[in-house]
Every structure is written in C-alpha cells, then in structure tokens.
C-alpha positions in Angstrom: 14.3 -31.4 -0.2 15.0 -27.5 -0.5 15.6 -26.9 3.3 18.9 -28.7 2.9 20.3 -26.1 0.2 21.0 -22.7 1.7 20.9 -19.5 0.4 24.0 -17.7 1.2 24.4 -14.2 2.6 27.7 -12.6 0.3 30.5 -11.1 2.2 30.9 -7.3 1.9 29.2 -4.4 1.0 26.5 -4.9 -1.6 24.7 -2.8 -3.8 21.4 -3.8 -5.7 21.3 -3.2 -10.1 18.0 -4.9 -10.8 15.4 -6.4 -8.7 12.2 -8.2 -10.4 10.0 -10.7 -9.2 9.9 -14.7 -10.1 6.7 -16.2 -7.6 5.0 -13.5 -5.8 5.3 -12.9 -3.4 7.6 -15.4 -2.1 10.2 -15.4 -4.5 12.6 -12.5 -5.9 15.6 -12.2 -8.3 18.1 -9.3 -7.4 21.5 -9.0 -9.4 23.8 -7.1 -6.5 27.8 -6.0 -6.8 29.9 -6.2 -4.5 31.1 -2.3 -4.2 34.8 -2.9 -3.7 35.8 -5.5 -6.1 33.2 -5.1 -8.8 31.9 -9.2 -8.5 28.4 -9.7 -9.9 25.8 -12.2 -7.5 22.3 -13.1 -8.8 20.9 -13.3 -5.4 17.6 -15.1 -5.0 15.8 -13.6 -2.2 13.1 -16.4 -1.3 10.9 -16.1 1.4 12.3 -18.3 4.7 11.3 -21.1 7.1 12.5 -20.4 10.6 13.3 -23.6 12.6 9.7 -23.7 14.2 8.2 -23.7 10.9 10.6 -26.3 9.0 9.8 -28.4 11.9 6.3 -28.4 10.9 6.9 -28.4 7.2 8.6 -31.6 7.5 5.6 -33.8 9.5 3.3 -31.8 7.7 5.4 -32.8 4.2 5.3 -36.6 4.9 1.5 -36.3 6.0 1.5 -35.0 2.6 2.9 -37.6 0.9 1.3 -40.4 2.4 -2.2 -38.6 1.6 -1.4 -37.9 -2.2 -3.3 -40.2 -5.0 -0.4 -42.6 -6.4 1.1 -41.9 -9.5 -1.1 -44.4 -11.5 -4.2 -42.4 -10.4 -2.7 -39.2 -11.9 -2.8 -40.3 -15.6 -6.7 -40.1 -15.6 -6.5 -36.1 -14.7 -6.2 -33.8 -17.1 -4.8 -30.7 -15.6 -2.3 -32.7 -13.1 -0.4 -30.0 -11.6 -3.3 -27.7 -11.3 -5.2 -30.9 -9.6 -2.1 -31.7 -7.0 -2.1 -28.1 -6.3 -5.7 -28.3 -5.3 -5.3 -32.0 -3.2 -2.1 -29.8 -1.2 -4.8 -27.1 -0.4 -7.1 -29.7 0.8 -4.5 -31.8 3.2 -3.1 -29.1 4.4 -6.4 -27.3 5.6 -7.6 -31.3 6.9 -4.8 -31.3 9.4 -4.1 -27.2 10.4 -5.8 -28.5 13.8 -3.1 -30.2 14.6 -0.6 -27.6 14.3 -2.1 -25.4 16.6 -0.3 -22.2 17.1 1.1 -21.9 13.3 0.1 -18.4 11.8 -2.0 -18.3 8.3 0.9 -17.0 6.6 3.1 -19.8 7.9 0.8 -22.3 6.0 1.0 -20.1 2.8 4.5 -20.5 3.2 4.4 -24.3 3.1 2.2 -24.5 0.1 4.4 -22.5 -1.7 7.4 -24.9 -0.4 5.6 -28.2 -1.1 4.6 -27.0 -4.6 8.4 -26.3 -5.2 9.0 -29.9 -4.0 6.3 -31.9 -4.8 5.8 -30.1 -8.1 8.7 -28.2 -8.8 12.1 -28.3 -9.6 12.7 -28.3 -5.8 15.6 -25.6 -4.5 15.9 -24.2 -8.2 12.5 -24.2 -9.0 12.7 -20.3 -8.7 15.7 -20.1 -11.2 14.1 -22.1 -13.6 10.8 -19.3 -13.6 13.3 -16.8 -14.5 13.1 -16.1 -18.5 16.4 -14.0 -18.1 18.2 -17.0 -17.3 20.1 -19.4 -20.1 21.7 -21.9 -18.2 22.1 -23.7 -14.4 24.9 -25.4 -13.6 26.0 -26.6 -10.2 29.9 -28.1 -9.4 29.5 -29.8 -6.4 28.7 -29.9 -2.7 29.4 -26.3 -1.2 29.6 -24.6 -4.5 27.2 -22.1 -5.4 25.1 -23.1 -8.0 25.8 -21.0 -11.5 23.5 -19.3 -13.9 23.7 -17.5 -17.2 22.5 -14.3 -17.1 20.9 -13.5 -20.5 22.0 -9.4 -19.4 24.8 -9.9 -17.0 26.0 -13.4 -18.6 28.2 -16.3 -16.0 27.2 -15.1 -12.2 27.1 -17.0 -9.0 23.9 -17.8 -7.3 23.7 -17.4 -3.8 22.1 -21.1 -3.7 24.7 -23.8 -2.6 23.7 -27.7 -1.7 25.3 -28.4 1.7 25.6 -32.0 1.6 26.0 -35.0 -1.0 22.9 -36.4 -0.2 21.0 -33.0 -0.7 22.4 -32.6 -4.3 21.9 -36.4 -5.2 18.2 -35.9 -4.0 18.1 -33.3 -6.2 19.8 -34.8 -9.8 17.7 -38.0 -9.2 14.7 -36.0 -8.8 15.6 -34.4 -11.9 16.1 -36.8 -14.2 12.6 -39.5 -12.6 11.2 -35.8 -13.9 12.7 -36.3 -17.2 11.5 -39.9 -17.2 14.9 -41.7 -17.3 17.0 -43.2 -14.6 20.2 -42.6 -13.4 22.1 -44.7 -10.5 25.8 -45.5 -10.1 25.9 -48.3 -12.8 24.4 -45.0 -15.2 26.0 -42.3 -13.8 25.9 -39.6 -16.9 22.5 -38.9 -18.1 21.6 -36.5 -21.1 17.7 -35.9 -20.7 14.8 -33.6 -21.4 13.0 -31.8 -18.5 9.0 -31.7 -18.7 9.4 -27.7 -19.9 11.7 -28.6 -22.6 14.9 -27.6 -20.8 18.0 -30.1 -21.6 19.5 -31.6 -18.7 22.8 -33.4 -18.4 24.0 -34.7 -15.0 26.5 -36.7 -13.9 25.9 -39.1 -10.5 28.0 -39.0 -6.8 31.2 -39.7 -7.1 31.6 -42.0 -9.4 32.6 -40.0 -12.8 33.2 -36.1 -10.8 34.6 -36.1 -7.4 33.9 -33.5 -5.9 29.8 -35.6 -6.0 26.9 -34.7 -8.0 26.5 -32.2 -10.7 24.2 -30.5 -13.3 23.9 -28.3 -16.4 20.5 -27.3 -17.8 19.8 -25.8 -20.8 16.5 -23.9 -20.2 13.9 -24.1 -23.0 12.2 -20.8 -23.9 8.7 -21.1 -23.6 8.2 -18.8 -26.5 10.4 -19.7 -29.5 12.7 -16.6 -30.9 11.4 -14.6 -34.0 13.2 -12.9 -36.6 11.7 -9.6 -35.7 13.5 -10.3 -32.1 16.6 -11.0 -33.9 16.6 -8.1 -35.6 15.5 -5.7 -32.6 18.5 -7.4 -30.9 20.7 -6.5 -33.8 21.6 -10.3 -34.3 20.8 -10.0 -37.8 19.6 -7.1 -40.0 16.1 -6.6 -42.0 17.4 -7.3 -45.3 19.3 -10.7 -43.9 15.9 -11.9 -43.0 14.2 -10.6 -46.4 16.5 -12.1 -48.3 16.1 -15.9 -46.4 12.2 -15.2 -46.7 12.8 -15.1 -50.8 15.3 -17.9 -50.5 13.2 -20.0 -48.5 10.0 -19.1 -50.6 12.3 -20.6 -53.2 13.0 -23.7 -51.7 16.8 -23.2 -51.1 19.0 -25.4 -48.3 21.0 -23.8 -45.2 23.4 -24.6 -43.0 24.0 -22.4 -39.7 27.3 -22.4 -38.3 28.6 -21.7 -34.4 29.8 -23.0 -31.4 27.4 -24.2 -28.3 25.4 -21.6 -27.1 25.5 -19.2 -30.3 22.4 -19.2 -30.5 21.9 -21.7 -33.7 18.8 -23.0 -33.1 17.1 -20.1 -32.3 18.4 -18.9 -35.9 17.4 -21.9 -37.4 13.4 -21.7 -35.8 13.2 -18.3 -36.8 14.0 -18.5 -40.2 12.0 -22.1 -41.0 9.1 -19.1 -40.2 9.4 -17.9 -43.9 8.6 -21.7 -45.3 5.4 -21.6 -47.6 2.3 -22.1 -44.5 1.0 -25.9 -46.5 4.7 -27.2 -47.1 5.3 -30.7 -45.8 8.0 -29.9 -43.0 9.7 -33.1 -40.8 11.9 -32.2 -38.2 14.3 -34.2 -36.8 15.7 -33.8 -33.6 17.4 -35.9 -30.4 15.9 -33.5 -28.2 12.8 -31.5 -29.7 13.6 -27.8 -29.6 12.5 -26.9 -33.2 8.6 -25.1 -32.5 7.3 -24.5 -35.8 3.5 -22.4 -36.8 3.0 -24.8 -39.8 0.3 -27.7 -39.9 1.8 -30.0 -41.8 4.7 -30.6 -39.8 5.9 -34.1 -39.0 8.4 -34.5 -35.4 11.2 -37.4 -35.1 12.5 -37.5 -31.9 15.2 -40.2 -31.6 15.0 -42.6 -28.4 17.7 -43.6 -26.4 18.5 -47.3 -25.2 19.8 -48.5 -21.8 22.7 -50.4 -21.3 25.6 -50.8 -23.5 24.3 -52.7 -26.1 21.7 -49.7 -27.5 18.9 -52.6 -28.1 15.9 -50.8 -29.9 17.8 -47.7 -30.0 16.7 -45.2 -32.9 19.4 -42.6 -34.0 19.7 -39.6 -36.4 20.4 -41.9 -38.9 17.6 -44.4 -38.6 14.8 -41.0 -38.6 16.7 -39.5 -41.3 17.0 -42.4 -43.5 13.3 -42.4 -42.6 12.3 -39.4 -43.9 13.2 -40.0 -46.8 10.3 -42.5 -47.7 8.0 -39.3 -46.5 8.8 -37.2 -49.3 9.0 -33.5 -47.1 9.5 -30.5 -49.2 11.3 -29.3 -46.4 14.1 -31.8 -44.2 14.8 -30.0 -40.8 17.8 -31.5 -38.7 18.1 -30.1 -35.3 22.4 -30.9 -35.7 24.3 -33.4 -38.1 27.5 -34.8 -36.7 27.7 -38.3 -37.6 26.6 -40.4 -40.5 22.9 -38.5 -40.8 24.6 -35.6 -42.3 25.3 -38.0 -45.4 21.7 -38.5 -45.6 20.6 -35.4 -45.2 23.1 -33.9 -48.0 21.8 -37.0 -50.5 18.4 -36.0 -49.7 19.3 -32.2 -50.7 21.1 -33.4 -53.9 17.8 -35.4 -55.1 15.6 -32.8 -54.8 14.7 -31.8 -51.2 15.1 -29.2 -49.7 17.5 -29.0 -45.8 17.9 -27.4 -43.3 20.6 -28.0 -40.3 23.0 -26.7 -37.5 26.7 -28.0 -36.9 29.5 -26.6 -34.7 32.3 -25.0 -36.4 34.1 -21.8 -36.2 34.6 -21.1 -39.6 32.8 -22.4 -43.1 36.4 -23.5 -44.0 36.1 -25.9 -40.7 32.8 -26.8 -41.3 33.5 -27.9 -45.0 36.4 -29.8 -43.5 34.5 -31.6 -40.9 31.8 -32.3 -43.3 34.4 -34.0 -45.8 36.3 -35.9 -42.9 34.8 -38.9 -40.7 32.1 -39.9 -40.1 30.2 -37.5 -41.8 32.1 -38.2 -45.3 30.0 -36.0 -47.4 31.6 -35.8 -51.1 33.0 -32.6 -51.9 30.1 -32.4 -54.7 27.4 -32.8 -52.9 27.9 -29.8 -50.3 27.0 -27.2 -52.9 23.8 -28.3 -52.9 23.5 -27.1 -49.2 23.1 -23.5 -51.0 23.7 -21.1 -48.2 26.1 -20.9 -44.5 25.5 -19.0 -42.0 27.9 -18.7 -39.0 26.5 -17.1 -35.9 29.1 -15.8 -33.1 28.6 -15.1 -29.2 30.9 -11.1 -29.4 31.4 -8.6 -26.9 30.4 -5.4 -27.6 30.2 -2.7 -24.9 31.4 -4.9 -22.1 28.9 -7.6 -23.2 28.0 -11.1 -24.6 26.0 -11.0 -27.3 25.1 -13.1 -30.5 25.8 -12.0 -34.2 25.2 -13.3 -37.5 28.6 -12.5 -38.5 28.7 -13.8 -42.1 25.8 -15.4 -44.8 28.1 -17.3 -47.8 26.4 -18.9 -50.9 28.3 -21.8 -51.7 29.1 -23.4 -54.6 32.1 -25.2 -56.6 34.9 -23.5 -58.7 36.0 -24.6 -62.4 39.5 -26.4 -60.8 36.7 -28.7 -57.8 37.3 -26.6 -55.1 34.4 -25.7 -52.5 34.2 -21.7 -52.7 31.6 -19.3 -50.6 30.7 -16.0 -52.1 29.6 -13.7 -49.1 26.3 -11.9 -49.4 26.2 -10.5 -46.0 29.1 -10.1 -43.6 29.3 -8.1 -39.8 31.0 -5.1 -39.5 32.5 -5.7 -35.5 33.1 -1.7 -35.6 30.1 0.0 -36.3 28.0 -3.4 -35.2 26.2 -3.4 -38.4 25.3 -6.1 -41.7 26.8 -5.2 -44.3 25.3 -6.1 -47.9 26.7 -7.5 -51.0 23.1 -8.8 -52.2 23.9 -7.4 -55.8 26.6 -10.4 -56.3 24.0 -12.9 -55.4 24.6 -16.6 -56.9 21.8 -17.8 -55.5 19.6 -14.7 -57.0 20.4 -15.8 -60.5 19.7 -19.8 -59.9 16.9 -18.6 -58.6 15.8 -16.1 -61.6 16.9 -18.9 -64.2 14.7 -21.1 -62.4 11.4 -18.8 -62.1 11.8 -16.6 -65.4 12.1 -13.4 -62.8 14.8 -11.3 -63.8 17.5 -10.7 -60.9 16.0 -6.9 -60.4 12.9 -8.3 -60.0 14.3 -11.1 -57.1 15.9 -7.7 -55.4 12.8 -5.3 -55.3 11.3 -8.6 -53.8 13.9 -9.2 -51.5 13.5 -5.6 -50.4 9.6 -5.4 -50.0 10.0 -8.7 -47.8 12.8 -6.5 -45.5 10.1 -3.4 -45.4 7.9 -5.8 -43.8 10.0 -6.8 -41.2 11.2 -3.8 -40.5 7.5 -2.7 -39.9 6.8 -5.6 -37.9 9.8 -4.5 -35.8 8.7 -0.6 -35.4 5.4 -1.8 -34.4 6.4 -4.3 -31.6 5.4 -7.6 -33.4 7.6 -10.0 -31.4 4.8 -13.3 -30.3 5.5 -16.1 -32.3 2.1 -16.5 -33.7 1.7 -13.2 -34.5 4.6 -13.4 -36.6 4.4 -16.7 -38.0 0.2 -14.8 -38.8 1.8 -11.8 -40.6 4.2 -14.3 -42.6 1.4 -16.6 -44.2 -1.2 -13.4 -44.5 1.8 -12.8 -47.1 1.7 -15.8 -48.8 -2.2 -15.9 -48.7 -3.0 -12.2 -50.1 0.5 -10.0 -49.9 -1.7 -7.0 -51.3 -3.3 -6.9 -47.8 -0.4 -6.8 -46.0 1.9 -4.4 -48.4 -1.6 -1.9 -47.8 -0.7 -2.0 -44.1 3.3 -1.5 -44.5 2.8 1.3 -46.8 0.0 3.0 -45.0 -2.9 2.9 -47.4 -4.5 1.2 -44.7 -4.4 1.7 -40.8 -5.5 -1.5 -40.0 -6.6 -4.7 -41.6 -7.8 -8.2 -40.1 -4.7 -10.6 -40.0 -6.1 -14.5 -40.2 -4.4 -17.0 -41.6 
C-alpha cells in the first residue's frame, strides 16, 4: 500500500525551478536544487494522511475490498476503471456514518488514495501521470526511487519504500497488472504495463540483495512525429523529405543507437510517410510501434513459463510468418537473433524492411549483423538500403537525441560493405548537414521510375517545404500529421495550395 513509502523531506536549503501539476489537486511535481551543492530533486509534493486519517483509510480500505465486485464480474463492464471509480464513490458514502467526526475533505483524500491503490500504480501512480518523465527505476529498500527527467535527465525522487515487504507489494502488484506472475522460483520478469510502459523487475532477494527492484520504460501516450523531431532539432526538414520520397519508393532502413536513443520513436515517425493503403505488419515482443494506416497487421510474440518455453512464439516464428502474408512493408520493432536473417531474405526478395538494432557505429552494426546468430551474408545487407544512427549528445549542459548520420549502403567492386553518407550532424553548430546531390539511392530510384535525379530532388525538397510548414504552424498530433501526409498522397495539389499560400485554408480529410 502507498502509506508504507514515504516521501522524504531533502536536507538543506532548497530552491524551486519548475512546479506543474500531475492530479489536481492532490498531486504536484516540483524540480528543486539544493542551493549549496547544485544537486537536482524531483520532489513530488502529494497531498498527506495524518495518523487519524490513515487510521481510517486503512478500515475504510478493507471495507472496500471486501465490498468490490470480483474480478470475474468486471469483464462484463465496459468502462472498468471509470465503473470502480463510481462503486469507491458509492462505498465510501454507504459507510461515512461510521466514521463520524472525519471532515469532507478527508474522504476526498481517501478516494484519491484508494484510486491510486486499487486503480493505480499505487505510491508511483503520480510519476507515472507525468509526460516529462522517461524512466522509474527504484534500487532497493531505503533508496529513493529514480526518474528520468525528459528536461533535467537522471534525478532523485523524494519517494523511498521503507521496508522489503512494502516494495515487494508493490513489484508484485505490478507485474498481476501486466498479467504475468512473478514469485521466487521466477524472480526476473520483463512485462508490459496496461499503458504500454515496459517493466522489468527483479524479486526479494533472490537475484539483487539489497530486495526488490524496478525499471519502467514509460510508453508515450501519443506517438512522436517527425514535425516534433524536427522542432526538437533531432533531425532536419530535408532528412525527413528525403525518407518521405524514399519511403514513397519502397526503400528498406535500418536505425542505429544505443538504449534510450530514441530509435523507436525514429522508426514510428518515419513509417508516417508509407503510402496510407500499403499492407504494413509489424512485429514486435512488446508493441510500441502506433501506426495511422488501416491495413496494418500487429505480431506480438508470447512468452512461455518455465524453462522449457512450451508454446513459446519468438521473433523468428512471427517473422518467418510474415512472410506467407505478403506486406509491402515488414516492420521489426529490433533484430538481434536469428529473425534478422529473415527479415534481410525477405528484403532481398522483394519486400520492403524496416528495423532498429543497437550499435554504435554502422561499422559495428555490419559486424554484428555478419557475426552470430544473426549471420546475415555480406550480400544481402545492401539490400537494407539506408542506416541511420541516432545518438543521446550534450549540448548546452544537456541530454539530448540527434540523428547524427543517414548512410546509403551498398557493395564496392573488391565485396566490401561501403556507406555513402547523405546526411551527417555537425556537433558545432548543431545542424544536418546535406550531401543529397551524391545520392545512390536517388539514381536507383530514377532508373527505376524513369524520373530524372533533378526531378527526385525538387521532389525531395517540396516534401521538406511541407514539413517545414507543418512545423511553423504547430502541427505536432499524431493524427493530424499522419492526415496532412495521406491528404499528399490523395490530392498533393491541395496541400502544395496551402504551403505556398494560394490558399488560407482548405479541408484536410483523408
């Protein structure tokens, strides 16, 4: 239960750089430094219980829980959480009489407490409502639980679980959540929250002494565009114009980076620019990949229990799948075992790929893709036309992500895998540079269409005007995007009107 973490109150003089709300008004977020040594604390200030009141909270919380519907009874209602919120109301007002003495705003209070616990994610249900936040991670018992800031990157909470069975609670309630189990036979569990977020945990004692721990990888409720990326600076208009035409054209890519570069996000917004009534199947162990098309197809593997992985479905099984399908478009959430050699046979006979893969370099990753158990033949990775590697920099005194090179691949006359660099990142004046004009992929691409390569360019560059448009006039939601991109395809004349201000407003509909 939440009452047995505590929040903290941080040694030393304090002073307050942002404050913004997370549950009015019981729950705020305030990022403070410490004046004299410069340390950074995300300091949740939740509304409290005083001992009178967690007295009550607790009888009250098992009247609660003996009153609830079981589980079973749930499945029939349609807006469950909504519905449970409703039954709390109901309970709670049945038995106020016998609490006589407890103020209304006490019993707001506990319906904001049971909802956390009965509902929520419990003592970090506030951190998890907090879009600015990447990552939770918590150590151990008396260790303040971690986030990552997506402004002021790795800070301390002021949220720490005081006793093993406190944090246990919680990682078991957190992973029944995620529909799994975990126990002491099990104790390290990878899992998917009910928002999306990624869990993994690892149980008592067993495998982490100093007890229980967590790391969650929160899911953004609305998927990264390419108008974002660019606003950001992660990558500039005429990167994305030039993977709309490549895209357009059915070309294969492969994004490079290490965890938490931000390769996925990459990958989501540019599978944007795919034709709108392309067959697209995604495959994925843990479905991230959110996509405006209709004919889209999602594999998720499943996991087994025990050690024998009876009725266990990999990669490799969905990929292998796929391939009976016949998608113009193959989407791979990450290859790092024998589905890459699938994937890069299905890009060699015609389809068209898309993937992520942690490397560092496109030297590494053509190593690691030629080495076991990936064991892709040095011809076939050509056909994976374009790299991308995406970096987490520092610039000003920050972490940030950059797209900090886009290669075109292909094979030299003596066998030897070669990338010729089309856009690289220029760390001193934190800007793309272009080297479009030596394009590979611009002439396979003109051969292929009977479009001459000046042709593929002005193209290349309309398609960046639009996004930079889209970026000067605050076009960010996903479906908006995702709208403007298929009004394109549909009728570009419409769209170009608007860009180039013949035209101060037109009806976008897809």
């Amino acid at each position: 239960m939440s009452l047995d973490f505590q929040l903290i109150r941080p040694a030393g003089e304090f002073k307050e750089l942002e404050r913004y709300p997370l549950y009015e008004p019981f729950a705020y977020a305030s990022i403070i430094e410490n004046e004299k040594t410069g340390d950074l604390m995300y300091y949740l200030d939740e509304i409290q219980l005083d001992p009178n009141e967690a007295s009550v909270y607790r009888e009250l919380l098992r009247i609660v829980m003996l009153e609830l519907p079981p589980p079973e009874d749930l499945v029939k209602v349609g807006d469950v959480k909504n519905y449970l919120l409703n039954e709390l109301k109901k309970i709670v007002n049945r038995y106020r009489r016998l609490f006589r003495g407890v103020s209304t705003v006490s019993f707001a209070k506990f319906l904001y407490y049971m909802e956390k616990d009965l509902l929520g994610f419990g003592p970090i249900d506030a951190l998890m409502r907090d879009e600015n936040i990447e990552d939770i991670s918590c150590d151990g018992v008396g260790r303040p639980i971690y986030v990552f800031h997506r402004k002021y990157e790795s800070i301390p909470t002021n949220i720490v679980p005081m006793t093993d069975q406190a944090l246990d609670d919680l990682v078991v309630k957190l992973i029944h959540m995620s529909g799994r189990h975990v126990s002491v036979a099990t104790p390290i569990v990878d899992a998917q929250l009910p928002d999306g977020s990624r869990i993994a945990v690892t149980y008592r004692h067993e495998v982490s002494p100093g007890g229980s721990t967590f790391t969650i990888r929160k899911f953004r409720k609305n998927p990264l565009t390419f108008t974002e990326l660019v606003k950001f600076g992660n990558i500039s208009p005429e990167i994305a114009g030039y993977f709309w035409v490549m895209l357009d054209n059915g070309r294969s890519f492969l994004v490079l980076g290490v965890t938490g570069a931000g390769k996925t996000s990459f990958l989501n917004a540019m599978a944007t620019f795919i034709r709108p009534h392309m067959k697209i199947i995604t495959v994925e162990e843990v479905p991230e990949i959110n996509l405006p098309h209709k004919n889209w197809v999602r594999l998720v593997t499943r996991q087994s229990y025990g050690s024998e992985r009876i009725n266990e479905i990999t990669l490799f099984d969905l990929v292998k799948a796929t391939l009976r399908m016949r998608p113009d478009y193959l989407i791979v959430g990450e290859i790092r075992g024998e589905e890459a050699y699938v994937l890069f046979q299905a890009v060699n006979t015609g389809h068209s790929g898309i993937s992520t893969m942690h490397a560092e370099s496109f030297e590494a990753a053509v190593n690691r893709l030629m080495s076991p158990p990936m064991n892709i033949p040095p011809a076939y990775i050509p056909a994976m036309n374009i790299f991308v590697m995406i970096k987490r920099v520092k610039l000003n005194g920050r972490l940030t992500r950059r797209v900090t090179e886009v290669g075109e691949v292909y094979m030299d006359e003596s066998g030897r895998i070669k990338f010729n660099t089309v856009f690289k990142w220029n760390p001193r004046y934190d800007r793309h540079e272009s080297y479009i004009s030596n394009s590979i992929l611009i002439r396979q691409v003109s051969e292929m269409t009977g479009k001459d390569v000046d042709e593929l360019l002005r193209e290349i560059e309309t398609r960046s005007k639009i996004v930079e448009w889209l970026v000067s006039n605050n076009v960010f939601n996903f479906e908006d995007v995702a709208t403007y991109v298929q009004a394109y395809y549909t009728n570009p004349d419409r769209v170009l009107n608007l860009v180039y201000g013949k035209v101060s407003e037109i009806e976008i509909t897809t």
